[in-house]
N, C-alpha and C positions, 0 to 999 in steps of 0.2 A: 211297549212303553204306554204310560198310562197319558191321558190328553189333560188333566187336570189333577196334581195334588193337592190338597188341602188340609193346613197342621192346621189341630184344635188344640192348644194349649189348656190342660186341664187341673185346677188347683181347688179340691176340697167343692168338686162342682158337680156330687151326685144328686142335685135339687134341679140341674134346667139341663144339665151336659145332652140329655137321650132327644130332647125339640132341638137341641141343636144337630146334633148328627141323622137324626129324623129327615131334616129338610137338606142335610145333603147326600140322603141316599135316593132322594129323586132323582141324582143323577146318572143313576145307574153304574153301569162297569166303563164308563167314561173314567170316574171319579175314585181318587186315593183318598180314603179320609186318613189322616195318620192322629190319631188320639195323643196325646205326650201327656199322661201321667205324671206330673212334676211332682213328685213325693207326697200328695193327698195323703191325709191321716182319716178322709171317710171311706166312701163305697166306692168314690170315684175308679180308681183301679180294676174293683170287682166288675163294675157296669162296662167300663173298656174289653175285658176279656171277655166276656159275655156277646157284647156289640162287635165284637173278632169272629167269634162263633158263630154268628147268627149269621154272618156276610162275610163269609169267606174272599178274598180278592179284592176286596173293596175297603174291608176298615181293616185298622192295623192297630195294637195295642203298644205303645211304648211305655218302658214302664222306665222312669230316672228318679234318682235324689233331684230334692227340693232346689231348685237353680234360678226360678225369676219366670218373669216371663218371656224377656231375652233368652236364656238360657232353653225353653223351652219351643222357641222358633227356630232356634239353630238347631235345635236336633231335628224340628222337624224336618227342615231345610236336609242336612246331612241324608236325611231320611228319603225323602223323595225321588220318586221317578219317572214323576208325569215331565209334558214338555212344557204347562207352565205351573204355576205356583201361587196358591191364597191362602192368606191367614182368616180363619174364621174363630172367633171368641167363643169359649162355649157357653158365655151368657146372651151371645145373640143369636141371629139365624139369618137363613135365607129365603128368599122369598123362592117357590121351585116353580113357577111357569116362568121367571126371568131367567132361572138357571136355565132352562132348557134352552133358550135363547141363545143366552150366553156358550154353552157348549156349541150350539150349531154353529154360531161364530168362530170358536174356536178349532175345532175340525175344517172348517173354511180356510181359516189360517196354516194349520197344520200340515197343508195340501200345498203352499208354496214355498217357493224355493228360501225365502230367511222370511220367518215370523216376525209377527212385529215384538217388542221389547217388551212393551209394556199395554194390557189391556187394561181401558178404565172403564167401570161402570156409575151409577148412582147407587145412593146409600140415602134412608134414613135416620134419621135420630127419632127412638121412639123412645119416648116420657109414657110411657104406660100408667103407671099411676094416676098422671095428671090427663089421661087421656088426648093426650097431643102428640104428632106428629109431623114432622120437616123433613121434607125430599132435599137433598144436595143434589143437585144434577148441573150438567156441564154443557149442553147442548151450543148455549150461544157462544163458548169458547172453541169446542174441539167440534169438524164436521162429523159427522155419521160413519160409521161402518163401511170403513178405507183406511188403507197404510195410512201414515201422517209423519211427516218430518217434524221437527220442533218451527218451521218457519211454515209453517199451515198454522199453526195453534196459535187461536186469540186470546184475547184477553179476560184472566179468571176475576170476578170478583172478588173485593176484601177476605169473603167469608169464604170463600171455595176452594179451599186448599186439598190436594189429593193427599186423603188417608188411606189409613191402612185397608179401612173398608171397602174403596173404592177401585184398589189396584190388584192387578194380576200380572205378576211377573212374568216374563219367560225364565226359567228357572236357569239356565244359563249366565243369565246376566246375573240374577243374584251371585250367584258361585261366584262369578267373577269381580264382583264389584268389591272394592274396600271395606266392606261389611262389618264390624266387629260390635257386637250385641254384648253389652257388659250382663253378667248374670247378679242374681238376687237387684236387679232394678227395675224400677218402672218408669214409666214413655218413654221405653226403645222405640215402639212403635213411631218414635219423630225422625229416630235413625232411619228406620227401615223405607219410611217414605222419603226424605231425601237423600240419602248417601247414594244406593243403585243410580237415582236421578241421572248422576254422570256418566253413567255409564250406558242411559238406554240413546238409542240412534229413532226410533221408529216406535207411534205409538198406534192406538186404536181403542177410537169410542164406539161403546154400545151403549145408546140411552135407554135403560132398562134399571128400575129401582130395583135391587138385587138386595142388598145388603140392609139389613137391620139391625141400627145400632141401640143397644139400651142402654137407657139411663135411670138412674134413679133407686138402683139396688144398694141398700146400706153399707157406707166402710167402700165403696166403689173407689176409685181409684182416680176418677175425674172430678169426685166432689171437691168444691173449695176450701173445705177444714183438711179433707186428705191429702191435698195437693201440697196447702200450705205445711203440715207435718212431715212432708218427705219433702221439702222445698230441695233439701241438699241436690237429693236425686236428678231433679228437674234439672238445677242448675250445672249437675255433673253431663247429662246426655244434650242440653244447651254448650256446654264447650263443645264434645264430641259430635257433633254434627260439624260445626265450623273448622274442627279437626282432622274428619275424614275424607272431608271434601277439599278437594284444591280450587276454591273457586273462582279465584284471577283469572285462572289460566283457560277455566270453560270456553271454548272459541263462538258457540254460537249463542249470540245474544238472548234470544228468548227462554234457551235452556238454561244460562246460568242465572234469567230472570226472576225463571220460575221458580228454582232451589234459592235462591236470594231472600223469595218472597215467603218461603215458608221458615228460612231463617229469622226474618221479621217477625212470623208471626209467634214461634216461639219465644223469641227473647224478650215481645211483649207481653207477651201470659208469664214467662220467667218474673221481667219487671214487675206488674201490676200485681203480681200476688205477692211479693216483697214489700209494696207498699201497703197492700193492703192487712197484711200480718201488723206493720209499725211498729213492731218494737227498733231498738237500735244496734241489736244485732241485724235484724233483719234489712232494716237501711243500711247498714254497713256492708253487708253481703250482695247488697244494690250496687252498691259505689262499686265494689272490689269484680263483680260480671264484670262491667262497663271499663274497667280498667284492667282486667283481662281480653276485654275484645281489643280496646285502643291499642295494648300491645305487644299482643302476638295476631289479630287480624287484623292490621290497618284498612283495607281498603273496604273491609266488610264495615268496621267502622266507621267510616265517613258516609258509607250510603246508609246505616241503620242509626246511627245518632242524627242523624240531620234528616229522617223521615217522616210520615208522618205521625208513628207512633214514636220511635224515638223523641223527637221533640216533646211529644205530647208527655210521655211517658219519664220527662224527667224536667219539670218545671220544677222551681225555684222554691223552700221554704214549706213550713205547713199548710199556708193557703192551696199549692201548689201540688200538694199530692192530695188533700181534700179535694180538690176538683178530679185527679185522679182515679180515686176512690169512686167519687158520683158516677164518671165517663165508664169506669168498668162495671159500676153494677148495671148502668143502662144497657151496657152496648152486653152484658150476659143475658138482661132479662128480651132483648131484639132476637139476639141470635142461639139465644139457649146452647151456650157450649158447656155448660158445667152442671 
């Protein structure tokens, strides 16, 4: 068994794909990279076989029809057979002396009797273009490199939500988790970070900037005119989170906190780009979330309308979403999420 898989989900990505697989063959024969060929109409496919060839045991070529990028995590997933599990983009990369870190932790863990669930690292946001750079790190919530229950773990910031970039499953618990990654969409990656949620017992920080996220590549998938053009999408994997989870029923407080808090913080980004589109389709499609949370989640909705985005997120009239508008360009241009 391998100590680390890692799907790189790959669509029409023979311009950055090889710096991404690059930086995780530092990891040596630790490391599964499983490539998933999502139906690429370039080279991508060609460079996969090839990067097969060249590192036998270590990369893998999948090759599928065009399915998403959901669809392309699930095969990796299927695919795997390390004991845990990470999604690396192959428009990003990893940093390889964190990696090595991160494996010696992992082998560490490997070594006792039940691993922990879930390992979180730090991540990046790199604006390359704009030559800037923001570390996400977690340090003053989760202690250091030790088991952790969810009644260890303090308190994350607004902005510090665990991404995709930041976690490493035990690939077990994925398997097991209520999981359902719709294909041809995009941010599953909000399923993937909270649905398992429920299901992890036991986590582990290693504060090491690991992951590097980029922004800023044309037609990206995070920009606010793409976001706003696949708004449906958003809105359909904003049910399905609140769908796959049961979350009354979570018993320990700070776990069903946690996934609360990231329900928050999508159904604000859902909201705020609704408003910020204005047409009145798109206000209507505002109203119509909001009155799909009140009812079929009642209790998600009383804590997500009456919080602080909620409230904010749904003042009165035109004035009302014009202050909207302003609060979300500012609080993009603080924390650069788009």
């Amino acid at each position: 068994m391998k100590l680390l898989s890692v799907a790189t989900p790959c669509y029409n990505s023979q311009d950055y794909m090889e710096h991404c697989v690059e930086t995780l063959l530092s990891g040596g024969d630790d490391v599964e990279i499983i490539i998933v060929n999502d139906g690429s109409k370039d080279a991508t496919g060609e460079i996969a076989d090839r990067l097969e060839c060249e590192h036998p045991g270590v990369v893998r070529a999948v090759h599928q029809e065009n399915k998403g990028h959901g669809g392309a995590v699930a095969t990796g997933l299927r695919e795997a057979t390390g004991l845990y599990f990470k999604v690396v983009d192959s428009d990003d990369w990893v940093d390889e002396d964190a990696l090595k870190i991160v494996l010696e932790r992992l082998r560490e863990l490997a070594k006792t009797e039940r691993p922990a669930d879930l390992v979180i690292s730090n991540y990046i946001y790199d604006k390359v273009h704009e030559n800037r750079r923001r570390p996400i790190r977690y340090a003053h919530a989760l202690p250091e490199n030790r088991v952790l229950t969810w009644d260890d773990v303090g308190r994350f910031r607004k902005w510090e939500n665990l991404l995709m970039h930041s976690m490493i499953y035990r690939t077990e618990v994925l398997r097991k988790s209520a999981l359902k990654l719709p294909e041809h969409t995009f941010y599953v990656d909000n399923l993937y970070c909270s649905v398992p949620l429920a299901n992890v017992r036991t986590l582990y920080y290693i504060n090491v900037d690991l992951y590097h996220y980029y922004i800023g590549r044309e037609g990206q998938s995070v920009q606010e005119e793409t976001m706003i053009r696949r708004i449906d999408q958003q809105i359909l994997v904003n049910k399905l989170m609140m769908e796959q989870v049961d979350l009354p029923h979570i018993r320990n407080r700070k776990q069903r906190k946690t996934i609360l808090k990231y329900h928050d913080m999508i159904t604000a980004v859902t909201t705020a780009l609704l408003i910020v589109a204005g047409t009145p389709e798109h206000l209507k499609k505002k109203r119509e979330l909001w009155a799909y949370i009140r009812k079929n989640h009642p209790w998600e909705y009383r804590r997500l309308r009456y919080g602080m985005f909620g409230m904010f997120l749904n003042l009165p009239g035109r004035a009302g979403r014009k202050i909207d508008v302003t609060a979300y360009r500012l609080a993009n241009r603080i924390f650069h999420f788009n």
